[in-house]
N, C-alpha and C positions, 0 to 999 in steps of 0.2 A: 129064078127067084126061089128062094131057102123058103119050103113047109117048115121052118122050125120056130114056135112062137116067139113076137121078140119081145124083151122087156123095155118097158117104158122107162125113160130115163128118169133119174132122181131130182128133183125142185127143189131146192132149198126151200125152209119154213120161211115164212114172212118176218122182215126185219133182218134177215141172216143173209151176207153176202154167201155168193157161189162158190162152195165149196170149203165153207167154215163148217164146223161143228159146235151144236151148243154146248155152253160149260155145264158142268155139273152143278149143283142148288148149293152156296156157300153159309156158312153161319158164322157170325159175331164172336172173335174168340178171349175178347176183355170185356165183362160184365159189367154191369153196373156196378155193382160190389168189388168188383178188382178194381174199377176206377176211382171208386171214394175213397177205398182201402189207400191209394198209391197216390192220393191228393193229398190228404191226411199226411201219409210219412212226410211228402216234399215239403207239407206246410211246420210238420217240427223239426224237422231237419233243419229250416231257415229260421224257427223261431229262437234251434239250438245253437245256432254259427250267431247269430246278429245279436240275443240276448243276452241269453244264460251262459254261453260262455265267457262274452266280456266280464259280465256283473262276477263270474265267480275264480277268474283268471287272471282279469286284467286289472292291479293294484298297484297306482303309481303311486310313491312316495308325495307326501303333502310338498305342494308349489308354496314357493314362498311368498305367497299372499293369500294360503289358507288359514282361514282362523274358525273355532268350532263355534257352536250354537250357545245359546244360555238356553235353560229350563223355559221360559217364557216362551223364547223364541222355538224350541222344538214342537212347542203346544201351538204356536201359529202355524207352523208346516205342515203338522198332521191337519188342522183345519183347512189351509192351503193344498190338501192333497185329496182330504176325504169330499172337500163341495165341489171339486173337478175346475178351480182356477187355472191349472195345468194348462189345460185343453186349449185356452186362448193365450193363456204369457206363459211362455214354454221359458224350461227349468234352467238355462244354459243360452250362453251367446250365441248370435248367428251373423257373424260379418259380413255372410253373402244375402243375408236378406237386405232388401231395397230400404226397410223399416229400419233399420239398425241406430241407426243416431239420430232419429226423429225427436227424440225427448231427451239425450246427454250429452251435453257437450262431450265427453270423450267417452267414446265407448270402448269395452277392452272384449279384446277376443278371451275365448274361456281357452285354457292352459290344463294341462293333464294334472291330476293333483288338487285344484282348486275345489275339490268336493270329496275332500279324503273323509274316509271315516264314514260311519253310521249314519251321522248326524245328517248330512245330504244325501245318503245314498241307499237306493239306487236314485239319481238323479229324475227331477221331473220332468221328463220328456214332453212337451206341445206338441200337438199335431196340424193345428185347425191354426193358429197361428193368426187370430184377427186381431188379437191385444198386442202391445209391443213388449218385446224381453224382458223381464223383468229380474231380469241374472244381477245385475247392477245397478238395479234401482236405488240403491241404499243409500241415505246422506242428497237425492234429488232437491227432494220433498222435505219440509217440517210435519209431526205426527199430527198436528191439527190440520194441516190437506189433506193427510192420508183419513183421519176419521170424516173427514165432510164426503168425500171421494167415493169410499167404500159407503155412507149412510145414500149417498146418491150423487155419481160421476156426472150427471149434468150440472150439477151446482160447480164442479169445477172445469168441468170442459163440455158445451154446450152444446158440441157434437160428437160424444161419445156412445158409443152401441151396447158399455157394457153394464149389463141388470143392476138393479138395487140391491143392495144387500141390506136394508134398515132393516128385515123381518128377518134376516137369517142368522144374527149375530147378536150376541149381549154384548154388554158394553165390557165384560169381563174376556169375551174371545173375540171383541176385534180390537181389542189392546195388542192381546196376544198376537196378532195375524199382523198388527202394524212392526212389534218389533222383531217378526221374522222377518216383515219387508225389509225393516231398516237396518238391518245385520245380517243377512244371506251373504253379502256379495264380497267377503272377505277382507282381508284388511285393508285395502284400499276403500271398500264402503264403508267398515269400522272408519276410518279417518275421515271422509267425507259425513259421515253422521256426528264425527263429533264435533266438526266445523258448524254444522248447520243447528247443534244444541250450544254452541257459545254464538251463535251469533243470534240465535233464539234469546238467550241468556242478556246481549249486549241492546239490543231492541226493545224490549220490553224496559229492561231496569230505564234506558233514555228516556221512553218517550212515556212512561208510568201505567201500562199497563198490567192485570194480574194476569197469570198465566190461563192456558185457553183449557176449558171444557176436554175430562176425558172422553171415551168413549163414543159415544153417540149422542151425549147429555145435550151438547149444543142443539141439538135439533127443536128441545122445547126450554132455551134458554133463551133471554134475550144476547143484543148484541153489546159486547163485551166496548166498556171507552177506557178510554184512558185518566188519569187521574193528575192535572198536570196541579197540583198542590202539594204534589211530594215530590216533585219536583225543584231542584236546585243547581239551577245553571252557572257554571262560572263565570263571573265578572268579566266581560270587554274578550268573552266568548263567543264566536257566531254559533246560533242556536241549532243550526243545521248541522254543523260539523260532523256530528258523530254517523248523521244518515248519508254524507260528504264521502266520508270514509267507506261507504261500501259503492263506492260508483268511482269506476278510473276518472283519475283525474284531467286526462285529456279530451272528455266529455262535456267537464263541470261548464264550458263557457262555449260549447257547440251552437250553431242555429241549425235549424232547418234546412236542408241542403233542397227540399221540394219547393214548386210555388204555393203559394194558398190558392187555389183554384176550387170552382166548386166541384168538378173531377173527382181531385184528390179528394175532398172535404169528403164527398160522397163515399167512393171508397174505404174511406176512412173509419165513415159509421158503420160498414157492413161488415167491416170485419171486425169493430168492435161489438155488433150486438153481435156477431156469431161466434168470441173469443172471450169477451171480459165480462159477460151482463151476471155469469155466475155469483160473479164475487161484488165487481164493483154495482152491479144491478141495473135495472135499465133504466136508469135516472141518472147514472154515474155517481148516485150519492153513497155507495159503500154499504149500501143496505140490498145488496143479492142475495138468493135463496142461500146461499155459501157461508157467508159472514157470520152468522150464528158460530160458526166453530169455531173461530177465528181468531187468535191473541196474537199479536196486532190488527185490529179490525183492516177491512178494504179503504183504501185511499177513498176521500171524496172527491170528484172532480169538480163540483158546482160553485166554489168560490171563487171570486172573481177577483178578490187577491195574492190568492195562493198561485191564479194562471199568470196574474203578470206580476208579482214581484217576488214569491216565492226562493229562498236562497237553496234548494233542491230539487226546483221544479221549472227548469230550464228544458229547453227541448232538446236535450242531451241527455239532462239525466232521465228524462221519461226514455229517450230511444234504448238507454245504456240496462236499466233498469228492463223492459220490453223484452230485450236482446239477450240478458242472462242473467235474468233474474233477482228476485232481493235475500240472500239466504238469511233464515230466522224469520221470514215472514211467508204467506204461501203464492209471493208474486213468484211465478216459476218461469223458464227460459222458454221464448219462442223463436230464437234462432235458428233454431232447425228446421222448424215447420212456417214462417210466417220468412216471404220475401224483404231484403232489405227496404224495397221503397214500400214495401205495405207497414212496415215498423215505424217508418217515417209519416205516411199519412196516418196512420193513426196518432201520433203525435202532435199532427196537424186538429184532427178533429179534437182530439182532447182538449183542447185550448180554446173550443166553441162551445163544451158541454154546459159554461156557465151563464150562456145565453139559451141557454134553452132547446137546445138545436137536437134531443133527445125524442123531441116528442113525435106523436105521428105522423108518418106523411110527409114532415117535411125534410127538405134536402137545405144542409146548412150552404150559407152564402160568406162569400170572402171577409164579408161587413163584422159577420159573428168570430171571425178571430181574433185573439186576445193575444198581442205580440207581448214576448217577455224581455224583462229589462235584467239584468244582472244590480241588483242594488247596490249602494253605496258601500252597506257595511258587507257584502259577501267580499265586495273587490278590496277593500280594505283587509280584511282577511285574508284571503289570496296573497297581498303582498307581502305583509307580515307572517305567515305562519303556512300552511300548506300551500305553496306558493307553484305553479306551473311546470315549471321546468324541473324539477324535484320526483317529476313522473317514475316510481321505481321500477316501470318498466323499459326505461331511457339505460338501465343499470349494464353493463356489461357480466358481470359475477355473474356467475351461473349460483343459482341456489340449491343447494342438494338435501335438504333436510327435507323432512316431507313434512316436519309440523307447521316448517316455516311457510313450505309451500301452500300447503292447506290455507295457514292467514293471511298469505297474499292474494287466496280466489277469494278470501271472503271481503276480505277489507282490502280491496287493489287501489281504494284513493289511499291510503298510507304509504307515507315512504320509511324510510328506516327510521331518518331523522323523527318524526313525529310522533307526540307524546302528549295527550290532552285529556281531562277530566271529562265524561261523558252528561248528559244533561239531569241528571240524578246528585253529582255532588262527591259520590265518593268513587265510582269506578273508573278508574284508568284503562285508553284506549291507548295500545302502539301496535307495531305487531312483533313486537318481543313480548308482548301482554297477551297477545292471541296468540300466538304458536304454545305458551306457557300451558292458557289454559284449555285449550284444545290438545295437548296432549297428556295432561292431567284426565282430561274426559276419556280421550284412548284409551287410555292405559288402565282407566275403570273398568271400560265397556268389555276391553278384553282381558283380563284376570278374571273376572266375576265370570267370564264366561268359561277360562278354563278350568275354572275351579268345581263350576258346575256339574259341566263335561265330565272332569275325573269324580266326582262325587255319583254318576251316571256311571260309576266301570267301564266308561266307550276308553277303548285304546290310542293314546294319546303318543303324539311324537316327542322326543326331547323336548328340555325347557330351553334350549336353543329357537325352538321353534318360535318361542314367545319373542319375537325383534320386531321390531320398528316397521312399517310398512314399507316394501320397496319405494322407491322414489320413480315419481314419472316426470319424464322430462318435456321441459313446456309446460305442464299444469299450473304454473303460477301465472 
């Protein structure tokens, strides 16, 4: 045995397998300040690819369905831009939102071009997206929707989320803010707004009303009648005719395809207190918080003649009407958002409002329907003069005009044929009388506007640019 001392062997430290070594004391070699600093660049780096470049690079020649703003209408934008409406109805269409044709019958995708120039741009981008697009609102609505709407959107849609604006606006800047609604969306909504200002124009002078409340005025006005003593109807004329004329004519003698059950009936009222009470009120007598702004007041429902003999108040032309609308009035389309057979029970129930069937609590009963009869003198009419089969959607022609197209959505009971004095005495209805004057209104709405525009020095395309709106096909 070795005198030579021996050394104790070596133990790893605790935690350290046999025969590792510990590392060295490391330190953090991107600071805090290197990481904000290199946050920072990657956030303008992205804000310079996805913004600023487009906006100062990418300038596509005006689409041919751009049309510039008027004076009025740029003073609505800057309002429409500076109170942050943006934020809920974004600037531009979105085909792939689910929302898209909730409220248009045709929605149109936005096209590059379609916001040339100053006047739209940089475009108003949405983010939060709770409002529907409001790119192509224009020509929807008559401007007395849009002032009841804007003084307070429950009066017109009874489940809408979005604020009042009575406190934010004078009756001087939500003028302005309606005729940038109703001309933003190019000349496809120039034409649709000026369908919906002659058939403003056709409505009223019929049924003798004076035109509605600017502004906001309705709000402490009464509610607007009609004045049927200046009125003069032609001789061995059905007095309906001209409201005939905005309802296709394969409706005029529809019934009910629902039973009257009290189901349906039930039905029927929930979705009219949840749809119509705005306007027509919850009495159905045309006196809702709405009506006030209103030229042509809200339909009454509570007469008990109007339910069953009425010669435009068939359960056709209520579905027909329901389904898309009355333009020149602020009955607006619920075909996008309301189920064909809820369009029909509500059709149903309307025709028991004049029993009463309004009031609390109660659930109307089969008993309280009011079956409608086609009268003598409508069906007499009928055969003599705007007669069934004369449907001018039965037409093979294709129609390519778009003024024409335009007075075929508005007035679709018109056929070619048809030419009659309106219930005023001196205005003629055909729709060679509505394409006329509907693009007489065009052709106002946009000159005035170009003229404007160049009196602004914004850089304007050829006067080529100044044509006809493209034509969409099907629109009629």
């Amino acid at each position: 045995m070795s005198d030579e001392p021996q050394t104790p062997p070596v133990t790893p430290g605790p935690g350290i397998p046999r025969g590792w070594a510990r590392h060295p004391p490391e330190r953090m070699l991107i600071t805090p300040l290197v990481a904000g600093l290199g946050g920072l660049i990657a956030f303008f780096v992205v804000v310079f690819i996805v913004v600023w470049l487009p906006i100062h690079t990418f300038d596509p020649p005006p689409s041919n369905d751009w049309a510039p703003l008027s004076n009025q209408a740029v003073k609505g934008r800057n309002l429409f831009a500076s109170n942050g409406c943006y934020v809920c109805h974004s600037g531009y269409s979105r085909p792939q939102d689910v929302r898209y044709a909730i409220y248009f019958l045709y929605p149109k995708a936005s096209q590059p071009g379609d916001f040339y120039g100053s006047d739209q741009s940089p475009n108003l981008l949405g983010t939060e997206r709770t409002g529907p697009d409001l790119s192509q609102e224009s020509g929807w609505h008559p401007d007395d929707w849009q002032s009841a709407h804007f003084y307070d959107p429950r009066f017109m849609d009874p489940l809408s989320l979005m604020p009042t604006m009575k406190s934010l606006f004078s009756d001087k800047q939500v003028e302005q803010l309606i005729t940038y609604v109703e001309t933003r969306s190019g000349k496809s909504g120039l034409l649709r707004y000026a369908g919906q200002l002659y058939s403003k124009h056709i409505v009223l002078a019929n049924q003798g009303f004076p035109p509605p409340y600017t502004g906001f005025q309705g709000a402490h006005k009464p509610i607007l009648e009609g004045n049927d003593k200046i009125l003069k109807p032609p001789k061995n004329q059905l007095e309906e005719a001209p409201n005939l004329a905005q309802i296709d004519r394969s409706y005029w003698l529809a019934g009910d395809p629902l039973p009257v059950t009290e189901g349906n009936l039930l039905r029927g009222k929930e979705v009219f207190l949840e749809r119509c009470v705005g306007c027509h009120g919850d009495q159905g007598d045309g006196k809702g918080p709405g009506a006030k702004f209103l030229s042509p007041s809200p339909a009454d429902f509570t007469d008990k003649d109007d339910a069953c003999c009425g010669g435009d108040t068939g359960p056709g032309d209520f579905y027909y009407r329901i389904l898309r609308g009355w333009p020149g009035t602020a009955m607006e389309n619920f075909g996008d958002r309301l189920s064909v057979n809820d369009i029909w029970r509500v059709v149903l129930f309307v025709k028991t409002i004049p029993n009463k069937t309004l009031r609390k609590n109660y659930v109307a009963q089969p008993k309280d329907y009011i079956a409608w009869q086609p009268s003598p003198e409508l069906l007499a009419w009928l055969k003599t003069r705007q007669q069934l089969k004369n449907n001018a959607a039965f037409s093979k022609t294709e129609v390519t005009d778009p003024f024409m197209q335009e007075a075929m959505r508005v007035m679709p009971g018109l056929s070619p044929a048809d030419s009659f004095l309106i219930n005023d005495g001196k205005t003629r209805l055909s729709l060679r009388d509505a394409a006329d004057g509907i693009k007489t209104i065009y052709n106002d709405l946009l000159n005035r506007a170009w003229d404007e525009a160049r009196g602004r020095g914004n850089k304007l395309p050829s006067e080529a640019q100044k044509a006809i709106p493209p034509t969409v096909p099907g629109q009629q």
